[in-house]
KEKE-525923 format. One record per residue (C-alpha): chain; residue in three letters; x negated, y negated, z negated. Coordinates in steps of 0.1 Angstrom, whole numbers, padded with zeros to 4 digits. Each point is the difference from the previous one (the first is absolute). Example, Ala and Ser with C-alpha at 12.3 -4.5 7.8 and 13.67 -1.06 7.14 Angstrom:
KEKE-525923
("A"; "ala"; (-0123; 0045; -0078))
("A"; "ser"; (-0014; -0034; 0007))
This chain:
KEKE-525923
("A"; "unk"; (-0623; -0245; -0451))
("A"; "unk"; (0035; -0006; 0019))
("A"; "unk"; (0029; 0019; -0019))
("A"; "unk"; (0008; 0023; 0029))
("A"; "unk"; (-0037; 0010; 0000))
("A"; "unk"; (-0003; 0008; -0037))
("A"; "unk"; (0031; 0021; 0005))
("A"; "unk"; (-0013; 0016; 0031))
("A"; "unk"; (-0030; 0007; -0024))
("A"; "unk"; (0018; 0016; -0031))
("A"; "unk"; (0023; 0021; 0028))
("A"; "unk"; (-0034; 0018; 0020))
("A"; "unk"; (-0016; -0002; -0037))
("A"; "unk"; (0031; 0025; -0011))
("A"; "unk"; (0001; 0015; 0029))
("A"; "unk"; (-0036; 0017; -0001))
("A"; "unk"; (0002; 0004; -0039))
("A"; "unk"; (0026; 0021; 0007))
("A"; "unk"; (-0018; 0023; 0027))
("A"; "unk"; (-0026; 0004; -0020))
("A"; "unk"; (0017; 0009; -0030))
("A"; "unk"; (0015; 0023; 0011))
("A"; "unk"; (-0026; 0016; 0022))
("A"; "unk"; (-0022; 0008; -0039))
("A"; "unk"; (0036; 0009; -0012))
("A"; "unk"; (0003; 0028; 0028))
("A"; "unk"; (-0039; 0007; -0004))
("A"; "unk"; (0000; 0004; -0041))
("A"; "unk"; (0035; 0024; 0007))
("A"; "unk"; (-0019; 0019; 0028))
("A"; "unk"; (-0029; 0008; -0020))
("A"; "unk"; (0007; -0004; -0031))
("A"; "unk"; (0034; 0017; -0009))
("A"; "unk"; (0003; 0019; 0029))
("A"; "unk"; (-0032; 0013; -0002))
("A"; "unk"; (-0004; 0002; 0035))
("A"; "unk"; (-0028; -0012; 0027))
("A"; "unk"; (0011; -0033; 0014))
("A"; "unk"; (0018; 0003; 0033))
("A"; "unk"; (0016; -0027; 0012))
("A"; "unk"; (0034; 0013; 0007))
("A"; "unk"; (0032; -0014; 0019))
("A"; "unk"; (0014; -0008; -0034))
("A"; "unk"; (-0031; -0025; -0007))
("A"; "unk"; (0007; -0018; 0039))
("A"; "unk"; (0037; 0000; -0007))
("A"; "unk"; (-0007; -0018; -0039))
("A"; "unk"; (-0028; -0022; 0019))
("A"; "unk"; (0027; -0015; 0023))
("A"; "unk"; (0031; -0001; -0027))
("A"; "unk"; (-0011; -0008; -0033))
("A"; "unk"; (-0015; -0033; 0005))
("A"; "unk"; (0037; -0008; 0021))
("A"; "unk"; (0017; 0008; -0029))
("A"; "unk"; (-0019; -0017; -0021))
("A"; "unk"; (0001; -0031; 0017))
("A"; "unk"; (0035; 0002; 0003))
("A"; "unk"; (0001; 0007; -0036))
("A"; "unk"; (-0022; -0028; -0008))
("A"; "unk"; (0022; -0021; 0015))
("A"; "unk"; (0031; 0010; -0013))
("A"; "unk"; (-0020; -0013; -0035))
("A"; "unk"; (-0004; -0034; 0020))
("A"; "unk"; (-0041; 0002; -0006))
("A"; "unk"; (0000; -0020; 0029))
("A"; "unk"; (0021; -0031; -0008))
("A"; "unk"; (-0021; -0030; -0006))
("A"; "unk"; (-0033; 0016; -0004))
("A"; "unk"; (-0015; -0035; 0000))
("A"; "unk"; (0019; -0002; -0037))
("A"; "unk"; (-0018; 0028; -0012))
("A"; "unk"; (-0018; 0003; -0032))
("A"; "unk"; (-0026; 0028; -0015))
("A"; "unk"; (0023; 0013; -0026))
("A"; "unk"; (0034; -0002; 0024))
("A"; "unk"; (-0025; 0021; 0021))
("A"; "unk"; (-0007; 0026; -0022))
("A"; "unk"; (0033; 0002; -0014))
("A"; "unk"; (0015; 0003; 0034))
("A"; "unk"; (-0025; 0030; 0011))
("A"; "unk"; (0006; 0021; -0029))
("A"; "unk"; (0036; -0001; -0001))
("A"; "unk"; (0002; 0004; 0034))
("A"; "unk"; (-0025; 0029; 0007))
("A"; "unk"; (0017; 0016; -0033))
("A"; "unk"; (0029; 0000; 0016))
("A"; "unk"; (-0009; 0010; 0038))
("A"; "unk"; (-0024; 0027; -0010))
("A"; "unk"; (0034; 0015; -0020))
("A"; "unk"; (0017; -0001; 0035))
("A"; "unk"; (-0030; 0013; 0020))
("A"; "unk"; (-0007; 0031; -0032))
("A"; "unk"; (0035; 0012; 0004))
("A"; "unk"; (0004; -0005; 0043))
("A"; "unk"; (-0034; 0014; 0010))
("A"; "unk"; (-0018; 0019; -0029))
("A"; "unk"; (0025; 0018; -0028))
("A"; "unk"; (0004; 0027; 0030))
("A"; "unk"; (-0039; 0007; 0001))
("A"; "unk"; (-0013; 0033; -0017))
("A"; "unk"; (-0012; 0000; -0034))
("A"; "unk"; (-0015; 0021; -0025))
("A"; "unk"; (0015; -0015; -0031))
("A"; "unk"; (0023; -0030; -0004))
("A"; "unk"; (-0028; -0019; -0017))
("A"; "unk"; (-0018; -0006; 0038))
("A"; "unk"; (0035; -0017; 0005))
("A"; "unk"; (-0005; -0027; -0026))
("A"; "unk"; (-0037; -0002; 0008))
("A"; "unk"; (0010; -0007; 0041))
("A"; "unk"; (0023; -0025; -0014))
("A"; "unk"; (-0029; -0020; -0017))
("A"; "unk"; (-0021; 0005; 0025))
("A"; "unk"; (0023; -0010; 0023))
("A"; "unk"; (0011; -0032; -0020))
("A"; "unk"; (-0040; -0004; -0010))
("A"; "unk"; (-0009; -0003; 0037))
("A"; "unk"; (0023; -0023; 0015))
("A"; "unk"; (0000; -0023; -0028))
("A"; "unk"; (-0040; -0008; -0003))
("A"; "unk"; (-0004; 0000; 0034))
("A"; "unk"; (0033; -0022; 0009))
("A"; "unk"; (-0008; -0024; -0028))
("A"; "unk"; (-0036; -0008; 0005))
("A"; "unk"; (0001; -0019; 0035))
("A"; "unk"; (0031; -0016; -0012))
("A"; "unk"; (-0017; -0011; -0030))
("A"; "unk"; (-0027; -0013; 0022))
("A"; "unk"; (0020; -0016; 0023))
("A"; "unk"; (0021; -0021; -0030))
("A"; "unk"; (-0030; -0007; -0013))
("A"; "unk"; (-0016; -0015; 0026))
("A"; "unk"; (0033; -0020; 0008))
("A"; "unk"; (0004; -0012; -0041))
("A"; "unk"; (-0036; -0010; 0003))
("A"; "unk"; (0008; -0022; 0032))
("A"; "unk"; (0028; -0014; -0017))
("A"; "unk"; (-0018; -0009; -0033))
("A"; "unk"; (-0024; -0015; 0022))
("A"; "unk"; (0025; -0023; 0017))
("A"; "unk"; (-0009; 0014; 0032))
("A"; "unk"; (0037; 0012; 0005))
("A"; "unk"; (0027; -0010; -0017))
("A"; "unk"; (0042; -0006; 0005))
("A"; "unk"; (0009; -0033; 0006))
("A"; "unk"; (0017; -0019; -0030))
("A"; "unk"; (0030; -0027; -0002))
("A"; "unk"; (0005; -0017; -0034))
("A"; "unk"; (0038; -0012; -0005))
("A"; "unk"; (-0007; -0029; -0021))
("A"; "unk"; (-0025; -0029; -0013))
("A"; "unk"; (0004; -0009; -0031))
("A"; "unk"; (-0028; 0006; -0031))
("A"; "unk"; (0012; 0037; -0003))
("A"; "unk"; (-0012; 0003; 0040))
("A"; "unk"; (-0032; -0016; -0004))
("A"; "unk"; (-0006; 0027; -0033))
("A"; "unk"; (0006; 0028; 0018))
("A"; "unk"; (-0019; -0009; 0032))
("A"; "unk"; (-0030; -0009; -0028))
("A"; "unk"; (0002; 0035; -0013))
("A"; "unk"; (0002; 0018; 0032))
("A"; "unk"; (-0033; -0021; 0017))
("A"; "unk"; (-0021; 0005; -0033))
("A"; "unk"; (0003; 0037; -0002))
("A"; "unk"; (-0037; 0015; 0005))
("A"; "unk"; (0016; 0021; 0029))
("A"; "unk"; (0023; -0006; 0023))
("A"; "unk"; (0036; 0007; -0004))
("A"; "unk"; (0010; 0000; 0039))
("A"; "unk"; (0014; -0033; 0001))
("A"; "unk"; (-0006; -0020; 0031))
("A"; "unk"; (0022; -0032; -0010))
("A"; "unk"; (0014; -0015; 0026))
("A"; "unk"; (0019; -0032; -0017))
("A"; "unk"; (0033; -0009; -0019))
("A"; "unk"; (0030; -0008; 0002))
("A"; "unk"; (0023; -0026; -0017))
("A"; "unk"; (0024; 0007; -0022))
("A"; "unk"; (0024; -0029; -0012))
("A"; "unk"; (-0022; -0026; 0015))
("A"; "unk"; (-0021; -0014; -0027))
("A"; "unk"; (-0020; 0027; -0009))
("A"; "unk"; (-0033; -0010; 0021))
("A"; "unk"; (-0030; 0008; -0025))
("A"; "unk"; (-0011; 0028; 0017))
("A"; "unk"; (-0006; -0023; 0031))
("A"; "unk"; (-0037; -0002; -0006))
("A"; "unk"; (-0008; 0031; -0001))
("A"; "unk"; (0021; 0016; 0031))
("A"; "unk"; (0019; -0018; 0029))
("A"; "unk"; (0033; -0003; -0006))
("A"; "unk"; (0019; 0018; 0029))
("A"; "unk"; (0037; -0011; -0005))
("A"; "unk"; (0029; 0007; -0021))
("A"; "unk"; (0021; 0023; -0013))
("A"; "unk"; (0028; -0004; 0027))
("A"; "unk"; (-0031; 0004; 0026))
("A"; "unk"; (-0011; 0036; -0013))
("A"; "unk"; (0011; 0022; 0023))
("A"; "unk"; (-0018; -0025; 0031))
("A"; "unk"; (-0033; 0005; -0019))
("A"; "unk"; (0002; 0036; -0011))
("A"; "unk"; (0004; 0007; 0036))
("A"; "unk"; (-0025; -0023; 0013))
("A"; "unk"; (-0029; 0003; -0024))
("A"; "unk"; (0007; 0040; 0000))
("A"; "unk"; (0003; -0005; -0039))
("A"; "unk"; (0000; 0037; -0021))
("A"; "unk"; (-0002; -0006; -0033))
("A"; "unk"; (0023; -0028; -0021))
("A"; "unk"; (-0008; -0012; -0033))
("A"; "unk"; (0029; -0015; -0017))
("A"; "unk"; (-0016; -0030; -0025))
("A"; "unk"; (0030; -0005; -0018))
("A"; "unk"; (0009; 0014; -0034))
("A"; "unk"; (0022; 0034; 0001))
("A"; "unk"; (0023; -0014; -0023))
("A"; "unk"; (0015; -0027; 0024))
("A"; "unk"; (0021; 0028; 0015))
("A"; "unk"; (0021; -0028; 0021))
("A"; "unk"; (-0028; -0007; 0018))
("A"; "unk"; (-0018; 0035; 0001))
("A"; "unk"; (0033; 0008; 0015))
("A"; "unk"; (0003; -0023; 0026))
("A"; "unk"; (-0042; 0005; 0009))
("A"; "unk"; (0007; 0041; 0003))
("A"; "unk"; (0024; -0004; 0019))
("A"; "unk"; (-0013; -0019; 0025))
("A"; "unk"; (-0025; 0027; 0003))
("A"; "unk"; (0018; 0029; 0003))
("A"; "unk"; (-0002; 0002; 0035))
("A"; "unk"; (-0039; -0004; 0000))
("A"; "unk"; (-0021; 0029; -0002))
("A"; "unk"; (-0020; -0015; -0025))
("A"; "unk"; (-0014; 0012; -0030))
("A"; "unk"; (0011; -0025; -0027))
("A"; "unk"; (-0016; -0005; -0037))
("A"; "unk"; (0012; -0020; -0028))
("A"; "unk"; (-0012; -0019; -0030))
("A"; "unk"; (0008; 0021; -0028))
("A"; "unk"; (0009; -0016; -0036))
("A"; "unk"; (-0005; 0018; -0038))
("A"; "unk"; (0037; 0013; 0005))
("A"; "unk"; (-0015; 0018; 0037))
("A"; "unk"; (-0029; 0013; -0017))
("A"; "unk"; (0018; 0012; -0031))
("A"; "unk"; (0030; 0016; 0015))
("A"; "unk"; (-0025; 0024; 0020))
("A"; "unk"; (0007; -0016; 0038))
("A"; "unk"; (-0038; -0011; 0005))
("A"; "unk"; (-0019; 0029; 0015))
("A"; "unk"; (-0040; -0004; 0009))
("A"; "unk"; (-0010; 0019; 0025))
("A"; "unk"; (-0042; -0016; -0001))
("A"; "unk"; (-0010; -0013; -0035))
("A"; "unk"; (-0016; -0027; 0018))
("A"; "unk"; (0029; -0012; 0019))
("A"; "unk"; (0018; -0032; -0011))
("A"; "unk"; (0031; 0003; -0029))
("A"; "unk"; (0028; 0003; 0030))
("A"; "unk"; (0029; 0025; 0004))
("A"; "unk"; (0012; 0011; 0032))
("A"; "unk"; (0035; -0002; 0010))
("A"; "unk"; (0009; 0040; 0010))
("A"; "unk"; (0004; -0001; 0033))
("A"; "unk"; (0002; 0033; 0008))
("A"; "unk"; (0042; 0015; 0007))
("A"; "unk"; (-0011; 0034; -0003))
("A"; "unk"; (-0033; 0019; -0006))
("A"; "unk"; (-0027; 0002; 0025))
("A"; "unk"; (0009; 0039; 0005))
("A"; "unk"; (0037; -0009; 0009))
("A"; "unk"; (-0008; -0023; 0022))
("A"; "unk"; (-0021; 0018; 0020))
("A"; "unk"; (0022; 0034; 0000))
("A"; "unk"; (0029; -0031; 0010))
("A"; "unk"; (-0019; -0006; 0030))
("A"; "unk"; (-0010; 0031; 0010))
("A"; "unk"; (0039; 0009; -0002))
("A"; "unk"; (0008; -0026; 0019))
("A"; "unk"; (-0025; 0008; 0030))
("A"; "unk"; (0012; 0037; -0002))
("A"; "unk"; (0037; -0005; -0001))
("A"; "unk"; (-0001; -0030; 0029))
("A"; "unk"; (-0020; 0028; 0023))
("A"; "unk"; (0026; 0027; -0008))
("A"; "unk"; (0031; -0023; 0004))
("A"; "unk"; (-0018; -0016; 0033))
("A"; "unk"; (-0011; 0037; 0014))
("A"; "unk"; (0034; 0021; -0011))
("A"; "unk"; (0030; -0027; 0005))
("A"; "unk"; (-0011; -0008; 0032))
("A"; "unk"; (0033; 0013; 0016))
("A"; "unk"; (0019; -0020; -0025))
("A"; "unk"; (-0015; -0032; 0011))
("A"; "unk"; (0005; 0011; 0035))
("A"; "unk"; (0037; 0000; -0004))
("A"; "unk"; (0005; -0030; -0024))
("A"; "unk"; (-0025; -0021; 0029))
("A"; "unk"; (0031; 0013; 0026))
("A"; "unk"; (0027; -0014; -0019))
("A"; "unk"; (-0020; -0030; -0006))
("A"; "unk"; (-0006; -0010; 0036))
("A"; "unk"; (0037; 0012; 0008))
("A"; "unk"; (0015; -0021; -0027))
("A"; "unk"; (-0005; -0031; 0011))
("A"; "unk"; (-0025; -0022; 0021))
("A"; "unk"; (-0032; -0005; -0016))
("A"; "unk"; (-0036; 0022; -0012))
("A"; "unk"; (0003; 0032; -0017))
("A"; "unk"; (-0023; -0017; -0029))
("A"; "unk"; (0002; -0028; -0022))
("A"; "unk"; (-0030; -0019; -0011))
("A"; "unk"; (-0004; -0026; -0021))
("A"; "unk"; (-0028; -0014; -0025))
("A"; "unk"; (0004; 0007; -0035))
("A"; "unk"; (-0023; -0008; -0028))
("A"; "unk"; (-0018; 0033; -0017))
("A"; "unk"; (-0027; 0007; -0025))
("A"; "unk"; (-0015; -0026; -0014))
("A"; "unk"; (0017; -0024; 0020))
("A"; "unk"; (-0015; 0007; 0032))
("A"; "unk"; (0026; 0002; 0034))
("A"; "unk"; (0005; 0031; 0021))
("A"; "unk"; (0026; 0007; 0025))
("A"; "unk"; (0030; 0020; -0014))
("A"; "unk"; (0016; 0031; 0028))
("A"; "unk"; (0037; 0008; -0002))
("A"; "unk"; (0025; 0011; 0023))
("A"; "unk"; (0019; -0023; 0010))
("A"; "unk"; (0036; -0009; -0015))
("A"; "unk"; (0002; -0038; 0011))
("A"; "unk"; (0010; -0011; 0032))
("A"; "unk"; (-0033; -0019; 0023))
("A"; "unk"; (-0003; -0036; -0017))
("A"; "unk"; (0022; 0006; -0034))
("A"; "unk"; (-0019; -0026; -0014))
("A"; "unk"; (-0004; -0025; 0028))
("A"; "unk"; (0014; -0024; -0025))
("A"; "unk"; (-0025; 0003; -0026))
("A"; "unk"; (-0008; 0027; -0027))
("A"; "unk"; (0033; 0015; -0012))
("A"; "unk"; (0008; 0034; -0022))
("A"; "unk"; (0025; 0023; 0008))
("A"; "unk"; (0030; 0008; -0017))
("A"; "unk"; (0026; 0034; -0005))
("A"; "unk"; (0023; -0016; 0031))
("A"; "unk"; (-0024; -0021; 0020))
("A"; "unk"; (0005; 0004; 0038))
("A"; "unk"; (-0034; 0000; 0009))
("A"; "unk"; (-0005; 0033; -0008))
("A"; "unk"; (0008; 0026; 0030))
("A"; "unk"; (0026; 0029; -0006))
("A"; "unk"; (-0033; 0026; -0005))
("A"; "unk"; (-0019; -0028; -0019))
("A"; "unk"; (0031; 0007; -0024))
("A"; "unk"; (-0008; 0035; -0007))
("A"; "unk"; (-0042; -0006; 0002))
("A"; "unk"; (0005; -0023; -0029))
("A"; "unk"; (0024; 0021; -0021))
("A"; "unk"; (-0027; 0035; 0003))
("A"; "unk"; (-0028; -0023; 0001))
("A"; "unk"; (-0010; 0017; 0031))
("A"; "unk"; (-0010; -0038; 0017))
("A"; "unk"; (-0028; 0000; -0025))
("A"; "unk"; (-0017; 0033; 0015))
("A"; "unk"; (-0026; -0013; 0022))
("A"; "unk"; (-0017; -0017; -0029))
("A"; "unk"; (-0016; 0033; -0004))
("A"; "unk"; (-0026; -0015; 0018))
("A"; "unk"; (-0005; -0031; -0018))
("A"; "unk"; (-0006; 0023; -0030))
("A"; "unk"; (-0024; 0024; 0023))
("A"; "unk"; (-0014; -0038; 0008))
("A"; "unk"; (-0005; -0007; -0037))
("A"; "unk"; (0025; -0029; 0001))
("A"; "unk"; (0027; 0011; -0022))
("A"; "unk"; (0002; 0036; -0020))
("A"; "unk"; (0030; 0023; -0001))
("A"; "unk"; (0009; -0017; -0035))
("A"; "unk"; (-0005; -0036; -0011))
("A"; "unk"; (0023; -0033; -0001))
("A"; "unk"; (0014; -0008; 0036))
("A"; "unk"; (-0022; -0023; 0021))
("A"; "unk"; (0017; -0040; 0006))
("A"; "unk"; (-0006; -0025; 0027))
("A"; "unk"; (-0022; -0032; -0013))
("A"; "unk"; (0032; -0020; 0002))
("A"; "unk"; (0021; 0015; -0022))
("A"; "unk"; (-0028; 0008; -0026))
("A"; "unk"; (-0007; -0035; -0005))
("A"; "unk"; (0037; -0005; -0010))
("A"; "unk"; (0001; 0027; -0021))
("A"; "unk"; (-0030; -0011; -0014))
("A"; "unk"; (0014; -0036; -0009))
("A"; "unk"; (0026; 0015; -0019))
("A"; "unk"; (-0017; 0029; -0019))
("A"; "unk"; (-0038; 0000; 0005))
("A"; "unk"; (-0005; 0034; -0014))
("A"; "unk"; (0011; 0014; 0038))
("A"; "unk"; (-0039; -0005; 0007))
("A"; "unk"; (-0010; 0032; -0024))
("A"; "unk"; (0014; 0021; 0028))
("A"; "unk"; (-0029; -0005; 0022))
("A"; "unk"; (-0020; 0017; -0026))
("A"; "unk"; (0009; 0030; 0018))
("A"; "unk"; (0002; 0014; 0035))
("A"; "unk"; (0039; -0007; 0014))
("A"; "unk"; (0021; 0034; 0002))
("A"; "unk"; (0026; 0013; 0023))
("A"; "unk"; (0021; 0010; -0026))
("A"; "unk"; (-0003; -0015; -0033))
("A"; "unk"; (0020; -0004; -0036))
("A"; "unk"; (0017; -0030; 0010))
("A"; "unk"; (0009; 0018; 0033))
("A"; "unk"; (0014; 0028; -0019))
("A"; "unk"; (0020; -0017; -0026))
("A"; "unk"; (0010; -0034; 0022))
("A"; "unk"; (-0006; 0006; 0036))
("A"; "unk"; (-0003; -0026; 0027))
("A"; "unk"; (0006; -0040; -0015))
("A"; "unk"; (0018; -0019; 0016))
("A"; "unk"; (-0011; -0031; -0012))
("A"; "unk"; (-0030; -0018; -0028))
("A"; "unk"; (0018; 0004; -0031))
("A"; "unk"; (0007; 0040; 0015))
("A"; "unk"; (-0037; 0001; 0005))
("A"; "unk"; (-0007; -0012; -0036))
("A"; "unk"; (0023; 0027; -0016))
("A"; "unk"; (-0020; 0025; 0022))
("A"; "unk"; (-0034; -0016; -0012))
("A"; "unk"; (0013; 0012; -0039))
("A"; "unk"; (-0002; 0039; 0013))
("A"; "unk"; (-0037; -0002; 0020))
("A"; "unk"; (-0014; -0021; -0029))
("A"; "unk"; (0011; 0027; -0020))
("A"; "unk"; (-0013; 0024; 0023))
("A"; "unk"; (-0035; -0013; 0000))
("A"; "unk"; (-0001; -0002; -0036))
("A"; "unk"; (0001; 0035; -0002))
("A"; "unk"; (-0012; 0013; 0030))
("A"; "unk"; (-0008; 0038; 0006))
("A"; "unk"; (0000; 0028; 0019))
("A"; "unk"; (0032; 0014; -0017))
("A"; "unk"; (0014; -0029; 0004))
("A"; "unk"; (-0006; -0002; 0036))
("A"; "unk"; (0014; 0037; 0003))
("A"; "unk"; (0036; -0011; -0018))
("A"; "unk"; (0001; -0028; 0023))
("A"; "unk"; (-0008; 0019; 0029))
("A"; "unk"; (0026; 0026; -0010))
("A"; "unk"; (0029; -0025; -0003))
("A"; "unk"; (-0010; -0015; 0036))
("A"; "unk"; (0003; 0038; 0016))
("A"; "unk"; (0037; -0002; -0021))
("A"; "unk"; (0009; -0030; 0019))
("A"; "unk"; (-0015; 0009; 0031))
("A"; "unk"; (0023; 0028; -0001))
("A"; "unk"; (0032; -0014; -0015))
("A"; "unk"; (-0001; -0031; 0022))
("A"; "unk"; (0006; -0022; -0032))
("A"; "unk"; (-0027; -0026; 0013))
("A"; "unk"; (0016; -0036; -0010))
């Protein structure tokens, strides 16, 4: 089963749970509390129609539906519980604490009942449905397929341990790759695909989404230079873990029959928060499309009446995982700025038209991208997107620039807010410090300050 058709699956699966929950809910209150023959009433269409909305909206806010294909039985009883504990709270105090009671106590037994209900009946088909997919993969009928960064002894030991477990662990190895060039044991037991310097070629091609890291986690040089290079992968990557790992509490197991690995936390912020992220995102991009209308209106005029040239500005940028898009400002260049080659702006560069002057300082240039966040692009927070060209230089000087592409690109972002525009690579490293910082503690209050101090500037016209 495709991804997007086990996800279609658990969506319709939660979708009816919910209807039917809360069809016995309305049923067991009817008769049983109430006391009353059962009627279906206006109140039962109107719950019919918006409960399992909200709780699908509500479900998502949890991010249930991020990489389903990663779930596992206990994640998926875990995830209903908490989640229908706290969505039957909301749905108790919004739709039922107003219903007439005889004591308090039918309160507290709704509330079970309630909670009861939508749990059992929410968590049996997605139990079913995990379990038929942890069947497939212990069966090797579906699995993720699996790089191994290294091929020394240590390699061939953990590829050993991972093919002689009794049940599949959801590895579907695809090769190696080379380290320091002399490492070849592992030659004889998977083709050797390239080297290090040839990892992001074979990522792409051979659609590669899990790494395995055969090299001991004390070498942190190399470690180093290996995460790094994957950074801008979305990959899941696991490591080799020595006594000091295992000691010091890092190595988590997830399956007591998987091999002794620990994943690398890849995850910025919790599932929840990146979900409620997005959905923020989608709902502010509509508003600021819909309502500012007028505003773009005016700013398009004194675009087109500036100077010669489009209103817009597009250009390709590099986003999310290192994937292209094409970026939409308004323009503050004059037509062919850069008919001489890629070249960054500066405070006094003449390029920049007399209303491009004033776009730049209130950020107002970077509006349109509203839609490149409606698009799913770039997100109203997150380290500003660069061109290909310049990333590779950056890169050369301070590889860690590739842990931005963890994340979705921003409008705004920290290094926006504290730097501004650069105006030339090392600039652009300098920035790097503030959206590495960013990502490594990324929230949704975070997001909120940052926001706040690009309204500030927006305002004050203190854009550099």
């Amino acid at each position: 089963m495709k991804p997007k058709q086990q996800l279609v699956l658990h969506v319709l699966s939660d979708y009816l749970t919910a209807l039917f929950a809360w069809f016995l809910f309305y049923v067991y209150r009817v008769t049983e509390i109430e006391n009353s023959p059962l009627i279906f009433k206006g109140s039962f269409i109107t719950g019919m129609i918006v409960i399992p909305i909200c709780w699908m909206f509500l479900y998502t806010l949890q991010g249930t539906y991020q990489n389903v294909q990663r779930n596992y039985r206990l994640k998926t009883i875990k995830q209903t519980f908490f989640g229908t504990a706290l969505r039957t709270l909301f749905v108790f105090f919004i739709l039922v604490l107003n219903d007439f009671v005889y004591s308090y106590t039918q309160f507290y037994v709704m509330l079970l009942m309630l909670f009861s209900l939508h749990f059992f009946i929410t968590l049996v088909p997605r139990f079913i449905l995990t379990t038929i997919h942890v069947k497939r993969i212990h069966r090797g009928a579906y699995g993720f397929k699996t790089l191994i960064i290294g091929g020394s002894q240590k390699a061939i030991e953990i590829l050993d341990e991972i093919q002689k477990q009794k049940q599949s662990s959801g590895h579907l190895f695809e090769g190696f790759v080379n380290i320091n060039g002399s490492d070849f044991a592992l030659k004889d037991k998977l083709p050797l695909l390239g080297n290090i310097s040839e990892i992001d070629k074979i990522i792409q091609d051979k659609k590669i989404q899990e790494v395995i890291i055969a090299v001991e986690s004390s070498d942190h040089e190399k470690l180093k230079k290996i995460l790094t290079t994957l950074a801008g992968h979305n990959v899941r990557i696991s490591l080799i873990p020595d006594v000091y790992d295992i000691l010091s509490g890092q190595v988590q197991m997830n399956s007591i029959f998987g091999a002794l690995l620990f994943r690398v936390n890849d995850n910025v912020m919790p599932e929840w928060q990146i979900s409620t992220k997005r959905i923020i995102d989608i709902a502010c991009s509509i508003f600021a499309l819909l309502i500012l209308m007028p505003l773009y209106l005016i700013l398009a005029i004194l675009v087109k009446t500036s100077s010669k040239g489009p209103v817009f500005f597009k250009q390709e940028r590099i986003g999310l995982h290192q994937k292209p898009f094409q970026i939409i400002k308004f323009r503050t260049m004059i037509v062919d700025a850069e008919k001489s080659g890629p070249q960054l702006s500066s405070s006094h560069d003449k390029r920049i038209t007399g209303i491009g002057k004033f776009l730049r300082k209130t950020r107002l240039d970077e509006f349109p991208q509203f839609w490149n966040v409606l698009r799913g692009d770039m997100s109203l927070v997150g380290p500003r997107p660069e061109r290909r060209f310049y990333i590779d230089q950056i890169a050369k000087h301070d590889p860690q620039y590739l842990y931005l592409h963890k994340v979705r690109p921003g409008i705004t972002s920290w290094g926006q807010v504290k730097y501004g525009y650069a105006e030339n690579v090392e600039q652009m490293i300098q920035r790097m410090k503030y959206d590495l910082l960013y990502i490594r503690n990324m929230s949704l209050a975070l997001d909120l300050k940052i926001m706040f101090y690009t309204i500030a500037i927006i305002f004050k016209g203190t854009g550099k």
